[in-house]
C-alpha positions as CSV (number, residue, x, y, z in Angstrom):
1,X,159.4,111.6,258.1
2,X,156.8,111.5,260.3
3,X,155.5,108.0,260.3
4,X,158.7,107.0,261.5
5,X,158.6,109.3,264.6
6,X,158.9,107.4,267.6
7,X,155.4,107.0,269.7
8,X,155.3,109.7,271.6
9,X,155.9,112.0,268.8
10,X,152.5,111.3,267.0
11,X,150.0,111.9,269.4
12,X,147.1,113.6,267.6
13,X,147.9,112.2,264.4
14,X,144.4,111.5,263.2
15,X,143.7,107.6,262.3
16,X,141.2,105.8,260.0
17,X,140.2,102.7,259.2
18,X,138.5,100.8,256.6
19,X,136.1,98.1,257.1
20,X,133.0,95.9,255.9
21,X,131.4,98.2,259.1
22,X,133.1,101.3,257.5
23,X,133.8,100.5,253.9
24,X,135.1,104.4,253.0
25,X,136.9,104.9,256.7
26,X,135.5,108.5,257.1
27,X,135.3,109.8,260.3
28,X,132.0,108.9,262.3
29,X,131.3,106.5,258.9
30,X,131.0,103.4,260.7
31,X,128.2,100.7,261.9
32,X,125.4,102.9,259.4
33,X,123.1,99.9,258.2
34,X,119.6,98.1,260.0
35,X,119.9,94.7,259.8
36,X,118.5,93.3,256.4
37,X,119.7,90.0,255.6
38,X,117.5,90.4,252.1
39,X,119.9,93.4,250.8
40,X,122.8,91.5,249.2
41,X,125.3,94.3,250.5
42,X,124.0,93.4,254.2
43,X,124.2,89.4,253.6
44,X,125.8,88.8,256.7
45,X,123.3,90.7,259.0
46,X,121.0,87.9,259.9
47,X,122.0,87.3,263.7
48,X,121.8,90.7,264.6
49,X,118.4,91.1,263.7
50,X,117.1,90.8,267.3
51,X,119.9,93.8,267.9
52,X,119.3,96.2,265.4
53,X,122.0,99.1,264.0
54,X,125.2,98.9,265.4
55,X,125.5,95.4,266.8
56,X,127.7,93.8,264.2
57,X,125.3,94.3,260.7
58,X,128.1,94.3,258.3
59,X,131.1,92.1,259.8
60,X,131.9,90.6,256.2
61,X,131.4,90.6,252.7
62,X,131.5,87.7,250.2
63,X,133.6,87.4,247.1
64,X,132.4,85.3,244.2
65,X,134.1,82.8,241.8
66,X,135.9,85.5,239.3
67,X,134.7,88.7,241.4
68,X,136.8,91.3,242.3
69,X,136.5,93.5,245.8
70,X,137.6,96.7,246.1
71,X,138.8,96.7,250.1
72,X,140.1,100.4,250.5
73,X,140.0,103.5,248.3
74,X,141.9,106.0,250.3
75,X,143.3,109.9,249.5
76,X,146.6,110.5,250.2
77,X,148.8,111.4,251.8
78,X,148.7,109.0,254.6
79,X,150.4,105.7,255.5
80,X,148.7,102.2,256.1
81,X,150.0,100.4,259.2
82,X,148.1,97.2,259.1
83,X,146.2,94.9,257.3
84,X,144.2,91.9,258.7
85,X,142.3,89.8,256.3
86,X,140.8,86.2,256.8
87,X,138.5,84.7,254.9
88,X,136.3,80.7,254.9
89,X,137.4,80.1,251.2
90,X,139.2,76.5,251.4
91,X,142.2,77.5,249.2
92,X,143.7,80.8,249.9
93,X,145.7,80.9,247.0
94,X,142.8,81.3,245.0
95,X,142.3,84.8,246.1
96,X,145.0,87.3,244.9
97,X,145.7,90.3,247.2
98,X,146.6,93.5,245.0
99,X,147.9,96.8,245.6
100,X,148.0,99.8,243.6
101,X,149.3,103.5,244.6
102,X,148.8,107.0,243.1
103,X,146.6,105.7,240.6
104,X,149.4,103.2,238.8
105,X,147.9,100.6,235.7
106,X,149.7,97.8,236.9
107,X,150.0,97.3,241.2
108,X,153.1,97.2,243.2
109,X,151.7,94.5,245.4
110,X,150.1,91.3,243.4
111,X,150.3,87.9,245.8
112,X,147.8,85.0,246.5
113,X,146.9,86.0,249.9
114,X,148.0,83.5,252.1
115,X,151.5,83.6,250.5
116,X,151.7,87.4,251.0
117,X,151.1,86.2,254.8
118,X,153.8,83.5,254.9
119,X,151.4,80.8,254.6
120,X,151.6,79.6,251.7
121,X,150.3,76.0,251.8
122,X,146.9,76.2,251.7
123,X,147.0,72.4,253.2
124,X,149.0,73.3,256.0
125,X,147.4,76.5,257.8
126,X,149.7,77.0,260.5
127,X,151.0,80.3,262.9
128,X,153.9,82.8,262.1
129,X,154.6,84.9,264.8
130,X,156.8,87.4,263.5
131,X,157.1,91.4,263.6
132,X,155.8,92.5,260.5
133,X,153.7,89.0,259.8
134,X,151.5,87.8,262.3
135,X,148.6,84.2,261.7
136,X,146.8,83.8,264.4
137,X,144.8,80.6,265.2
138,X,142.2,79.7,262.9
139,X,144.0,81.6,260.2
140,X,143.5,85.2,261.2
141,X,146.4,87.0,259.3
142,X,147.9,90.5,260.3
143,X,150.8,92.8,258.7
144,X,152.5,95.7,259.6
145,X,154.8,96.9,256.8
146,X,154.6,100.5,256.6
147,X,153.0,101.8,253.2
148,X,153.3,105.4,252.8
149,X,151.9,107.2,249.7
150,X,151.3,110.3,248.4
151,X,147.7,110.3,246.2
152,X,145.7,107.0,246.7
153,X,146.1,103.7,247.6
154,X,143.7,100.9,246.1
155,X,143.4,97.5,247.7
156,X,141.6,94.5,245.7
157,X,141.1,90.8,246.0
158,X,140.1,89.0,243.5
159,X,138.7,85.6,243.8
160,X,140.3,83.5,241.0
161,X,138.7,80.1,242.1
162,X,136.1,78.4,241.2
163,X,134.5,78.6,244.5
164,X,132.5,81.8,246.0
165,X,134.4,83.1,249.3
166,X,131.1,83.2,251.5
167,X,133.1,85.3,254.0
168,X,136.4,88.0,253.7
169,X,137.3,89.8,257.0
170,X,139.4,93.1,256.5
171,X,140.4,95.6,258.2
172,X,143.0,98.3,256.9
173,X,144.4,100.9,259.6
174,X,145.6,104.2,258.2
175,X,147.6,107.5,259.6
176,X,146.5,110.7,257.9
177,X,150.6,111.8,257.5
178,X,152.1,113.9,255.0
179,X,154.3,111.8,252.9
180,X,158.5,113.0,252.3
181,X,159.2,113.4,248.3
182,X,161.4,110.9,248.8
183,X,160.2,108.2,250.2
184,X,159.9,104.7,248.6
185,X,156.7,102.9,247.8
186,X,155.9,99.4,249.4
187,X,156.0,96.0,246.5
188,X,155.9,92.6,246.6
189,X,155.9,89.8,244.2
190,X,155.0,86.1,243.7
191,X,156.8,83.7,241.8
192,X,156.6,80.0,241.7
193,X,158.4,77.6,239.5
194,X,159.9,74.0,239.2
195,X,163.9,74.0,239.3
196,X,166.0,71.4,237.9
197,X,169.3,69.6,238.0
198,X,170.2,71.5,235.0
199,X,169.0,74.7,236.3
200,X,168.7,74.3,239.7
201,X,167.9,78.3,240.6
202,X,165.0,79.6,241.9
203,X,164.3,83.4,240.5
204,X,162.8,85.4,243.7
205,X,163.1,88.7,242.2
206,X,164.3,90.3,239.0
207,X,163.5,93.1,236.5
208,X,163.6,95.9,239.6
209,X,165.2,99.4,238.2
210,X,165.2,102.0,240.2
211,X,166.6,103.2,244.1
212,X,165.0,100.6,246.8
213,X,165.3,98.7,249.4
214,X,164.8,94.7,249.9
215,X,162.8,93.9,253.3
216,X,161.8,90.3,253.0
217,X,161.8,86.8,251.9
218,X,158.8,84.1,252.0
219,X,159.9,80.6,250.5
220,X,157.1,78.1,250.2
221,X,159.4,75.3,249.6
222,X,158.7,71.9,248.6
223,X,161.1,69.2,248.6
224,X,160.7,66.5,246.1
225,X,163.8,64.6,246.3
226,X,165.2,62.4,249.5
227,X,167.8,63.7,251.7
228,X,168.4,67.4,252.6
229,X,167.6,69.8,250.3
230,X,169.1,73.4,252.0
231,X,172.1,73.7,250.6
232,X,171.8,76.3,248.3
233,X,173.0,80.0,248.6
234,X,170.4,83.1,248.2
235,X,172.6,85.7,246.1
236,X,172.0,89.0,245.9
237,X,173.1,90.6,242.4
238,X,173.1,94.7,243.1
239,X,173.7,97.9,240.8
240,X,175.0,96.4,237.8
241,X,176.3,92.4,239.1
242,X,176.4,89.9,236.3
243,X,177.7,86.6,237.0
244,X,179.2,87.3,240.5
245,X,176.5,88.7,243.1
246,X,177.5,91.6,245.9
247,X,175.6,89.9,248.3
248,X,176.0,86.0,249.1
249,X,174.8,83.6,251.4
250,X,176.7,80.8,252.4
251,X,173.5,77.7,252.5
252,X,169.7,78.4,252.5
253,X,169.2,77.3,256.5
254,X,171.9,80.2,257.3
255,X,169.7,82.7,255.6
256,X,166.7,82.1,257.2
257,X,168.6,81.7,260.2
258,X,169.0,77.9,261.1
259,X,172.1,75.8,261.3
260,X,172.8,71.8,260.5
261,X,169.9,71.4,258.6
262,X,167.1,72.8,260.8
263,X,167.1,69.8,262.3
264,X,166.1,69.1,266.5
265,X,166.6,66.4,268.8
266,X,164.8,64.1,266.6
267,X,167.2,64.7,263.1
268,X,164.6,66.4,261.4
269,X,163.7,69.7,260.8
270,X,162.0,71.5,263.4
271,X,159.4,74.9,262.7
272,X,160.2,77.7,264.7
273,X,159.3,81.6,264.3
274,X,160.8,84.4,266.2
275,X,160.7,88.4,265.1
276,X,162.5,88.8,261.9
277,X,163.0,85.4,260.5
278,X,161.9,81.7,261.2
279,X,160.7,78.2,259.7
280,X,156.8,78.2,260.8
281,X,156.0,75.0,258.8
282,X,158.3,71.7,258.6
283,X,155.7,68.8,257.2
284,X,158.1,65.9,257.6
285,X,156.0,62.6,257.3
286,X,158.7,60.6,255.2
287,X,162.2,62.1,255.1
288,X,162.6,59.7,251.4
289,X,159.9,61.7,249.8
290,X,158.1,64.8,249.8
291,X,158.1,67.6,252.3
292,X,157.0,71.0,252.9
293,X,158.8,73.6,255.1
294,X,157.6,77.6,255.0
295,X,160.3,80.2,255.9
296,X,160.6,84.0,256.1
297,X,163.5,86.2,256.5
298,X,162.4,89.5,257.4
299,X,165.2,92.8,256.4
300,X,164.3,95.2,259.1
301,X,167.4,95.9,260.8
302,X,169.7,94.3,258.7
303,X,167.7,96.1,255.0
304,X,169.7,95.5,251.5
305,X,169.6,98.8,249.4
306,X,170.4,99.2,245.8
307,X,170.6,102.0,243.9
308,X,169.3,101.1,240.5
309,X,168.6,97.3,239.9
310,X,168.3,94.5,242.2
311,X,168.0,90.4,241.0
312,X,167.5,87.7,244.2
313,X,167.9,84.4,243.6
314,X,167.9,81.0,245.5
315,X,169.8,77.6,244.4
316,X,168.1,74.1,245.0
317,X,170.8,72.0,245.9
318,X,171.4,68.8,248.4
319,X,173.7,67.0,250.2
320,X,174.0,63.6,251.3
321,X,172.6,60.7,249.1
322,X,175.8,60.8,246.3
323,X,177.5,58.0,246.8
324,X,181.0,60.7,247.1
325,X,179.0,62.9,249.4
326,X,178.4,65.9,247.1
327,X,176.3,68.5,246.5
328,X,173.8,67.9,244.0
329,X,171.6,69.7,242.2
330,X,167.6,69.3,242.6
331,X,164.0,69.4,241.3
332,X,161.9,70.9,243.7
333,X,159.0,73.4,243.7
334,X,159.4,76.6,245.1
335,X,156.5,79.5,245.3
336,X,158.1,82.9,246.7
337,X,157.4,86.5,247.7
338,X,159.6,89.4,247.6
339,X,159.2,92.5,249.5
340,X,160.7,95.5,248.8
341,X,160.6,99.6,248.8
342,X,161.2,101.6,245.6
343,X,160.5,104.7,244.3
344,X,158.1,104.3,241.3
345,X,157.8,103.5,238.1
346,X,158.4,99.9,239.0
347,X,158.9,97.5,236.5
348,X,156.2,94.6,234.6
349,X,155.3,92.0,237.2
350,X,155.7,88.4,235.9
351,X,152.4,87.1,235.1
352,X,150.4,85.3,238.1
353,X,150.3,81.2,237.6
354,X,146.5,79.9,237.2
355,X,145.0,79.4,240.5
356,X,145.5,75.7,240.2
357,X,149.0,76.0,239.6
358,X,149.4,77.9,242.7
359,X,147.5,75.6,244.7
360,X,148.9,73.2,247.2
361,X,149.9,70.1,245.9
């Protein structure tokens, strides 16, 4: 397949990309408007009056309380390679990000938008410097999964809040490719839920049919209880597991690549980020009582296929404060996104919490 040609093999591959400056990504389409701060769909044009066509007119757009934006609009085939977004909207969980290919009802991607960048404490903004994932200061937020498809690709946000988003950045880079039959479409999912001692197990995903792949793992974990709280396995149940999964972990700091409790020179955890997995937020104030820690375990080279189901699971258990030093079970709150390939039709998305419920609390 072509997008995954090594450099040197696509030069002259033509390249778009879609904009508030060039909202349809056609060729020559961009930087077209006067200033005219007065026209609602040049809102953000007032400083470069004085500058005039060209000189950053339409650098934004604005997303209301219950508004949807349609980002990108594009004819296939081709492949999107990167997708900034940022926006001054106070909780980014309010605004969902959602994804829809070859005209589907129901999108493949569907994530509050900070989550879908690993930064999914909207107190908390913080950097991930990974290889697909990349926040920037100031919350400037860049992916680079690969999204090939074959007809069209729509991109939304909606703004679920009760605030207007004054300003949404975007920029979506495409590759005019042809697309291989059998190539799998790009996904990912949110889920957030409360575990307890009775059922202490986190669902990340479930209900996938069909031939995939799984690429990724965001937890936005928060710890409730005192004492360490990443024991539990991440278990991956393949092509027809019940009770037993194929695929296993052995605690959740080995999965996302840590060891002895994440923990530094000062016995508490410690964030760290490197290319395919990492811990980019540990908010450790009072090791008795709440905390929030942020990881992502990216499946590039080390990618878990399936050939017709998949479920993904994590367990909230501790270690420590029994009196007989055993694990025990826990009540925490854990928000997650899946990312996967598969070839479509994919299966009925869980619905999205409220926007308060996925809020930072």
């Amino acid at each position: 397949m072509l997008f995954e040609q090594a450099l040197y093999m696509q030069a002259g591959v033509p390249t778009r990309q879609i904009s508030a400056e060039n909202p349809t990504g056609e060729k020559g389409g961009g930087c077209a408007w006067d200033p005219d701060p007065s026209n609602p769909f040049l809102s953000h044009s007032g400083a470069a009056t004085e500058l005039g066509r060209g000189w950053k007119v339409r650098p934004f757009i604005s997303v209301k309380s219950g508004e949807t934006a349609v980002l990108a609009d594009i004819n296939g085939p081709s492949v999107i390679n990167q997708i900034f977004l940022t926006s001054d909207a106070k909780y980014y969980s309010d605004l969902v990000l959602r994804i829809y290919w070859d005209n589907e009802e129901s999108p493949s991607v569907e994530c509050p938008m900070g989550a879908f960048y690993a930064m999914g404490f909207d107190k908390h903004p913080h950097h991930v410097t990974s290889l697909p994932v990349t926040v920037a200061p100031a919350r400037g937020m860049n992916c680079y999964w690969q999204m090939p498809f074959r007809k069209k690709a729509a991109i939304t946000i909606t703004n679920d809040g009760d605030k207007d988003a004054g300003i949404l950045a975007y920029r979506v880079l495409y590759k005019l490719l042809p697309v291989d039959e059998g190539a799998a479409y790009f996904h990912a999912q949110y889920r957030r839920a409360m575990t307890t001692p009775e059922y202490p197990v986190h669902v990340i995903l479930d209900e996938v049919k069909g031939k995939g792949l799984y690429v990724g793992t965001y937890l936005a974990w928060y710890a409730l209880s005192p004492g360490w709280w990443g024991e539990g396995e991440v278990k991956f149940y393949l092509d027809g597991d019940t009770s037993q999964p194929t695929l296993c972990d052995n605690g959740t700091e080995d999965y996302f690549g840590g060891a002895w409790g994440f923990c530094g020179p000062d016995k508490e955890e410690e964030a760290f980020s490197s290319p395919f997995l990492g811990m980019p937020l540990a908010v450790c104030e009072n090791n008795s009582g709440p905390r929030k820690f942020g990881m992502y375990r990216w499946h590039i080279l080390d990618s878990i296929g399936f050939s017709y189901d998949i479920r993904v699971t994590v367990q909230a258990l501790g270690y420590g404060c029994h009196p007989d030093w055993k694990y025990r079970p826990l009540s925490d709150d854990i928000a997650s996104v899946a990312y996967w390939y598969q070839t479509e039709p994919h299966g009925k998305f869980p619905e999205l919490p409220d926007y308060k419920a996925r809020r930072d609390r």
